[in-house]
PyMOL commands that place a pseudoatom at each C-alpha (Angstrom):
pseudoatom trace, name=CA, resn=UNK, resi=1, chain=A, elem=C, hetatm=0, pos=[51.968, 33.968, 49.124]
pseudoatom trace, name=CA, resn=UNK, resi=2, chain=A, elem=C, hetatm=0, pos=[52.210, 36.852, 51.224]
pseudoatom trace, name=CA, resn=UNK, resi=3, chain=A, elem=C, hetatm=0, pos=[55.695, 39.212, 51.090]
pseudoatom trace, name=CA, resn=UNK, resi=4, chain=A, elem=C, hetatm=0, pos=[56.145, 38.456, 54.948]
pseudoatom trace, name=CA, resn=UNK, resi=5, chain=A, elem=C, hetatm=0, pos=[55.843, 34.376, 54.242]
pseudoatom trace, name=CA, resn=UNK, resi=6, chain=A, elem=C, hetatm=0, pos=[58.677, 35.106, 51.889]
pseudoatom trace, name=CA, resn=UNK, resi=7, chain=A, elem=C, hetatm=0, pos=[60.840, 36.590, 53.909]
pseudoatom trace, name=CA, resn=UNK, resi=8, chain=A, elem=C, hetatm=0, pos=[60.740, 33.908, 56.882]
pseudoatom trace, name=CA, resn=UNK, resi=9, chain=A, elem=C, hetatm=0, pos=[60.889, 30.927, 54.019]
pseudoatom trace, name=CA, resn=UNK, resi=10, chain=A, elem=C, hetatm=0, pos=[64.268, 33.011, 53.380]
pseudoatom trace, name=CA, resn=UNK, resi=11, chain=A, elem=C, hetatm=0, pos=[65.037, 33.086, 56.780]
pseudoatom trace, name=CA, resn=UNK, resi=12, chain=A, elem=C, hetatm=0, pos=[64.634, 29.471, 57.781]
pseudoatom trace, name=CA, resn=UNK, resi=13, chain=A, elem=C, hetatm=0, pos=[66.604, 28.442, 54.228]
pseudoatom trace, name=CA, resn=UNK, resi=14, chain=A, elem=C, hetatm=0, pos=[69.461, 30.664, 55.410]
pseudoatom trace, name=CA, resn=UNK, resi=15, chain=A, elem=C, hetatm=0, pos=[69.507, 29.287, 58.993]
pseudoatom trace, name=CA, resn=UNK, resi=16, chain=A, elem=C, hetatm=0, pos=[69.038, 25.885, 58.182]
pseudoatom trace, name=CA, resn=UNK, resi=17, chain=A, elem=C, hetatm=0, pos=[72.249, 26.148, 55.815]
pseudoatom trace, name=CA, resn=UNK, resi=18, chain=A, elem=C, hetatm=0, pos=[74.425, 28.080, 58.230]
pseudoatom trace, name=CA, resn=UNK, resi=19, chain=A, elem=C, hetatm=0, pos=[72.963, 25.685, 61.158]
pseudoatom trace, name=CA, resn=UNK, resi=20, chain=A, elem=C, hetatm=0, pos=[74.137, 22.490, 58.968]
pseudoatom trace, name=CA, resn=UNK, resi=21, chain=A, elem=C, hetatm=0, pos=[77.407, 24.590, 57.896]
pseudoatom trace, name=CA, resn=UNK, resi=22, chain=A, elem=C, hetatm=0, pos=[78.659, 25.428, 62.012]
pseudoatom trace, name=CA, resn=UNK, resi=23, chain=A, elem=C, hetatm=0, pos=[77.424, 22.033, 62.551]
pseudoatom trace, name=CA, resn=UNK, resi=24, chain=A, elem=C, hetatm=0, pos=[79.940, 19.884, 60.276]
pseudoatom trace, name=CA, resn=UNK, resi=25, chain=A, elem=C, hetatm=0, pos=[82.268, 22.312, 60.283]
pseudoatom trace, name=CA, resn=UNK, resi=26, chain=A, elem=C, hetatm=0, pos=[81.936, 23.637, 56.393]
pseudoatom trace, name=CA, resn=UNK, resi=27, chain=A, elem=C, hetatm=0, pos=[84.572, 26.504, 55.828]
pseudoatom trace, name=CA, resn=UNK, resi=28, chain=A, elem=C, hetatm=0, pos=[82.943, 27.222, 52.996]
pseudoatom trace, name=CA, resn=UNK, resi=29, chain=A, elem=C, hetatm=0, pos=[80.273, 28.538, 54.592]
pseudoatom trace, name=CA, resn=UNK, resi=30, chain=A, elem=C, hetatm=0, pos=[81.597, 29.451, 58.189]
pseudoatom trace, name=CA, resn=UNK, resi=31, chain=A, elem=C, hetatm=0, pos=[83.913, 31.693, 56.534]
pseudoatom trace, name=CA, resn=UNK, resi=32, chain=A, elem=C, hetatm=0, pos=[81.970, 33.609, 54.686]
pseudoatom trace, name=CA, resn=UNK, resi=33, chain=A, elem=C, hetatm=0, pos=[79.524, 33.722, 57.300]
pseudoatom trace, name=CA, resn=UNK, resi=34, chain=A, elem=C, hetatm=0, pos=[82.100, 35.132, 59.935]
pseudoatom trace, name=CA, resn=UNK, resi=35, chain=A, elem=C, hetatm=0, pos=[83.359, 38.005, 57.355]
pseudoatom trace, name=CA, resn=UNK, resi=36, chain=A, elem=C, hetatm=0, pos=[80.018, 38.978, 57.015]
pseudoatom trace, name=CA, resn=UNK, resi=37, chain=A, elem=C, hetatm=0, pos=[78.943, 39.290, 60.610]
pseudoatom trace, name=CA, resn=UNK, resi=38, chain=A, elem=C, hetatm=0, pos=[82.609, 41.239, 60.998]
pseudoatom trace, name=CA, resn=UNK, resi=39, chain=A, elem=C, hetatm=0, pos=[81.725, 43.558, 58.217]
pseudoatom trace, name=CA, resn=UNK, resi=40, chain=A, elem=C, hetatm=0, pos=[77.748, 44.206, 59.660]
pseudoatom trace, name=CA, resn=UNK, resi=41, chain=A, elem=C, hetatm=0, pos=[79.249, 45.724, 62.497]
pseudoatom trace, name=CA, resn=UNK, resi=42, chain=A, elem=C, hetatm=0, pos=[80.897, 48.775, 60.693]
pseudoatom trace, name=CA, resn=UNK, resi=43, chain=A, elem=C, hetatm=0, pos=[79.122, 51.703, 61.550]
pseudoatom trace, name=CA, resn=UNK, resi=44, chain=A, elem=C, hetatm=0, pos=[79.015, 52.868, 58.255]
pseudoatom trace, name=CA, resn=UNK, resi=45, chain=A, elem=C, hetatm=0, pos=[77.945, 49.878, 56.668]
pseudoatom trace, name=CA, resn=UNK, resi=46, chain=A, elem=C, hetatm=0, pos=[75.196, 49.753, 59.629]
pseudoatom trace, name=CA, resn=UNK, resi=47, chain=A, elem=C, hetatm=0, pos=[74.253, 53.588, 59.167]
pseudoatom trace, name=CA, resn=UNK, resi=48, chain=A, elem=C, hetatm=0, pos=[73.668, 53.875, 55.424]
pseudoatom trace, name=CA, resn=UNK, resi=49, chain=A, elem=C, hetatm=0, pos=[71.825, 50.145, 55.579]
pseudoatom trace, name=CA, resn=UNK, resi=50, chain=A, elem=C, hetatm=0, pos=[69.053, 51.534, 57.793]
pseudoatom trace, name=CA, resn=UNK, resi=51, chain=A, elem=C, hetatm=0, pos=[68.766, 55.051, 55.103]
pseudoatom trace, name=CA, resn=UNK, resi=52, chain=A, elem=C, hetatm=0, pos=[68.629, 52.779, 52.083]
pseudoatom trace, name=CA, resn=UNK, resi=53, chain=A, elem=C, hetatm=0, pos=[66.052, 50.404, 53.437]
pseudoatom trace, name=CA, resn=UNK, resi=54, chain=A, elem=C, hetatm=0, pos=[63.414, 52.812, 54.056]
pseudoatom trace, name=CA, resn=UNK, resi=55, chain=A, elem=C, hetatm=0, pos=[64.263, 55.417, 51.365]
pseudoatom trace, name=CA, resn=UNK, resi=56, chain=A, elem=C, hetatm=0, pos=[64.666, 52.691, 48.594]
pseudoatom trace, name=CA, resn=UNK, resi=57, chain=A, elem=C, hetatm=0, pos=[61.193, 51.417, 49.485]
pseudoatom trace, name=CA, resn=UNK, resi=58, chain=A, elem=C, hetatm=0, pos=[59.483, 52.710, 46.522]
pseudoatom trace, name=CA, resn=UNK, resi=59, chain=A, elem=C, hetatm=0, pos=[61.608, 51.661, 44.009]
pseudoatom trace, name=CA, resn=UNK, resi=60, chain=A, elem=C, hetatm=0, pos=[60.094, 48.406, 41.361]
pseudoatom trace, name=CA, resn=UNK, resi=61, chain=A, elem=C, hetatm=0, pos=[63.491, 46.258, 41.494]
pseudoatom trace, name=CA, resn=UNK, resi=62, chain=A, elem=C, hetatm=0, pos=[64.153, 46.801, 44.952]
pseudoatom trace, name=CA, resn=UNK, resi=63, chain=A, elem=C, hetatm=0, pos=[66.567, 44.383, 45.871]
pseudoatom trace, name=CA, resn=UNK, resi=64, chain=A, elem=C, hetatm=0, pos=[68.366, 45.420, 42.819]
pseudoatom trace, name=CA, resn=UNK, resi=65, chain=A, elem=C, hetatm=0, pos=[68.908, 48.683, 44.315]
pseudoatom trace, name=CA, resn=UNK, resi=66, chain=A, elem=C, hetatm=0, pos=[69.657, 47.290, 47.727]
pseudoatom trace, name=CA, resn=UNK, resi=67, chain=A, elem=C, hetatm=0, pos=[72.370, 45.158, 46.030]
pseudoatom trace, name=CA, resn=UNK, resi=68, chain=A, elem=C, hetatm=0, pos=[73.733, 48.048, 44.138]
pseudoatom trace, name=CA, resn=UNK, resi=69, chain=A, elem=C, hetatm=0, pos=[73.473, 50.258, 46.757]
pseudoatom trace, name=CA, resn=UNK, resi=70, chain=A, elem=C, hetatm=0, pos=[75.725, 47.963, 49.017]
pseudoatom trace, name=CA, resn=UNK, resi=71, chain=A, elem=C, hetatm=0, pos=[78.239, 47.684, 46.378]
pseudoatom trace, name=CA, resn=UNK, resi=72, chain=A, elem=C, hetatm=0, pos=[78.878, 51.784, 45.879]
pseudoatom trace, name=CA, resn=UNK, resi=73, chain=A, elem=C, hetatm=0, pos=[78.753, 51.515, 49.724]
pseudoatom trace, name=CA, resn=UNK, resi=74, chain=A, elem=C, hetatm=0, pos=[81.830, 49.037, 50.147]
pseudoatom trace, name=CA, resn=UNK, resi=75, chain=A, elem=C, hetatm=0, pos=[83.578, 50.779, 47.498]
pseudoatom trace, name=CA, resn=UNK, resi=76, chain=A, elem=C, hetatm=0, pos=[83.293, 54.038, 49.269]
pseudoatom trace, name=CA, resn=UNK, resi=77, chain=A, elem=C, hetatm=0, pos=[84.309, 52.264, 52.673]
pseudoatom trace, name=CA, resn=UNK, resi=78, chain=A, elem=C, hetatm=0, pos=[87.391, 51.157, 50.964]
pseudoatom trace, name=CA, resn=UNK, resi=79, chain=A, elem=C, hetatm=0, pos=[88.233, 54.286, 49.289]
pseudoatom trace, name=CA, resn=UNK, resi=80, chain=A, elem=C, hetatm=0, pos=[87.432, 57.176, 51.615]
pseudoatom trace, name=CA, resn=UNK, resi=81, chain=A, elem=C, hetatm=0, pos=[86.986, 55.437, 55.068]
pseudoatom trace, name=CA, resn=UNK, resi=82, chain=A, elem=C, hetatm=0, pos=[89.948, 52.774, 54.714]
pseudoatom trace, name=CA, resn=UNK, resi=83, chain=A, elem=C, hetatm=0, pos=[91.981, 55.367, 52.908]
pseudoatom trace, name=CA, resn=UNK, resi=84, chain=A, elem=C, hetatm=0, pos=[92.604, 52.571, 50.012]
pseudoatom trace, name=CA, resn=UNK, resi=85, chain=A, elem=C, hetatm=0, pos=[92.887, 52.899, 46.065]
pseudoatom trace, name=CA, resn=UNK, resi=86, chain=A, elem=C, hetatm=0, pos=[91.589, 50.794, 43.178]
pseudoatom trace, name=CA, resn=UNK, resi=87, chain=A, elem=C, hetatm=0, pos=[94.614, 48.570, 43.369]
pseudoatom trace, name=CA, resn=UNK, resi=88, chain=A, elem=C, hetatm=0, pos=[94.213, 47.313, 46.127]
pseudoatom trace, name=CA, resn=UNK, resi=89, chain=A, elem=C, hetatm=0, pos=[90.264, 46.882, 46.123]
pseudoatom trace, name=CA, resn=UNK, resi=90, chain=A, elem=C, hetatm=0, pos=[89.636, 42.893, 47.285]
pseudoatom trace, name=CA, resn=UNK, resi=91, chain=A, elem=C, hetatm=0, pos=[86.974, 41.254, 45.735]
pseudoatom trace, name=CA, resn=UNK, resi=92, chain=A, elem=C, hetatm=0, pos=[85.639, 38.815, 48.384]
pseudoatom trace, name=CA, resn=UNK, resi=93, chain=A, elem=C, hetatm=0, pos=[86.384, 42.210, 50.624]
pseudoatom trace, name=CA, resn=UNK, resi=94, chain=A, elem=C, hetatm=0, pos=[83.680, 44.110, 48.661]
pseudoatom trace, name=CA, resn=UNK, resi=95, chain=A, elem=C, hetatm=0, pos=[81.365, 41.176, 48.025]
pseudoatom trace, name=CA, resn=UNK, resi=96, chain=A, elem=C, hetatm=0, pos=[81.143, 40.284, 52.074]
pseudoatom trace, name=CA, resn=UNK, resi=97, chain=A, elem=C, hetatm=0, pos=[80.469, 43.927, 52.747]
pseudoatom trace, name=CA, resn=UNK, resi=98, chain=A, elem=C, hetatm=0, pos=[77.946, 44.206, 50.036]
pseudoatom trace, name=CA, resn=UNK, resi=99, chain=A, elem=C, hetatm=0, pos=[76.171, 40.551, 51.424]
pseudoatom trace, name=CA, resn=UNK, resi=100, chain=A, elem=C, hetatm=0, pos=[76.732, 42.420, 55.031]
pseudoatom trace, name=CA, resn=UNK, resi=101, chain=A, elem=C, hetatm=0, pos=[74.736, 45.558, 53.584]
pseudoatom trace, name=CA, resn=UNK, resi=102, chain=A, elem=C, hetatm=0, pos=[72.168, 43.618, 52.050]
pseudoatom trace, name=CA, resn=UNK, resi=103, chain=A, elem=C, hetatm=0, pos=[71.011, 41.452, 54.855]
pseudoatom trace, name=CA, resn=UNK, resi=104, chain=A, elem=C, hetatm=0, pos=[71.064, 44.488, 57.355]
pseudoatom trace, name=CA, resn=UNK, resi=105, chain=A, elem=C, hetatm=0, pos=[68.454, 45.869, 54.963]
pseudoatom trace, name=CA, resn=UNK, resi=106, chain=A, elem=C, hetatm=0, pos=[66.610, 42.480, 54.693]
pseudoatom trace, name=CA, resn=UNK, resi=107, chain=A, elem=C, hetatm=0, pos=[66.601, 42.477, 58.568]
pseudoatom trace, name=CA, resn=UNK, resi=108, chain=A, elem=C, hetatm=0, pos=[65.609, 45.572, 59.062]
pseudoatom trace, name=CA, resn=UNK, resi=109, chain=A, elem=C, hetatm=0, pos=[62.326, 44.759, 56.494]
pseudoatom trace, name=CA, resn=UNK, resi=110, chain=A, elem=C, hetatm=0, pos=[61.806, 41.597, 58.399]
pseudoatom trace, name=CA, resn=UNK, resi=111, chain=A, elem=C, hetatm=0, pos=[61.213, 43.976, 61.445]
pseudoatom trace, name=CA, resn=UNK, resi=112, chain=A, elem=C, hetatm=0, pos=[59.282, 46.211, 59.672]
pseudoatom trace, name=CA, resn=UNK, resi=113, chain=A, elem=C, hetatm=0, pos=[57.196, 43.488, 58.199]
pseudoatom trace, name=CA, resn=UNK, resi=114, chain=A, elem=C, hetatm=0, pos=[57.132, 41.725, 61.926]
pseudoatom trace, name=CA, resn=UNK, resi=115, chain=A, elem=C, hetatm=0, pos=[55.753, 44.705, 63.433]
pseudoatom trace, name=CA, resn=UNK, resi=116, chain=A, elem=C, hetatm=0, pos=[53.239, 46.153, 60.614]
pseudoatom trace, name=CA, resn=UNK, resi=117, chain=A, elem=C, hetatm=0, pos=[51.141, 43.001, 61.170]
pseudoatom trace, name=CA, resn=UNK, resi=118, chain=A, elem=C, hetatm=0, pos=[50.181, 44.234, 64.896]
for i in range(1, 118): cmd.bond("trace and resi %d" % i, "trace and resi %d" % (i + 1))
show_as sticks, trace
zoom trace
């Protein structure tokens, strides 16, 4: 299978789960679904996203890198942009930025991918 098949089997899984998740009413995944569409529109997040996914491009365990990436990135928000400290770092704060940062990139490749085939 082709890397472009890929990505829109992942994007039909994801939309099929948050489709079936708004639908019944699931707060298990509404919630994390609105924290991460809150956190995607952060400038910052949105800004360093769109450098990582075409300067990371190279790299053999991208998504690795991606993932990684996003985590140093909401642990910088928190610290330098939110003024905040280690002690008060929140865990499903950092891990909805990071899953925020991460499918900005995979968007953004989805594009890319969209648009190389024409």
């Amino acid at each position: 299978m082709s890397k472009s098949r890929y990505y829109f089997w992942i994007l039909a899984a994801a939309l099929i789960v948050l489709g079936i998740g708004f639908t019944m009413r699931i707060p298990e995944i509404t919630n994390p679904a609105y924290a991460t569409a809150a956190h995607a529109t952060n400038p910052w997040i949105l800004v360093v996203a769109a450098i990582s996914a075409f300067l990371l491009g190279n790299f053999r365990h991208y998504w690795i890198a991606v993932i990684v990436t996003g985590l140093i990135t909401a642990v910088c928000i928190h610290l330098f942009v939110l003024n905040g400290s280690f002690g008060t770092l929140d865990t499903y704060t950092t891990l909805y930025r990071t899953l925020a940062f991460t499918c900005i990139v995979y968007l953004l490749n989805l594009v890319r991918l969209i648009f190389s085939r024409f």
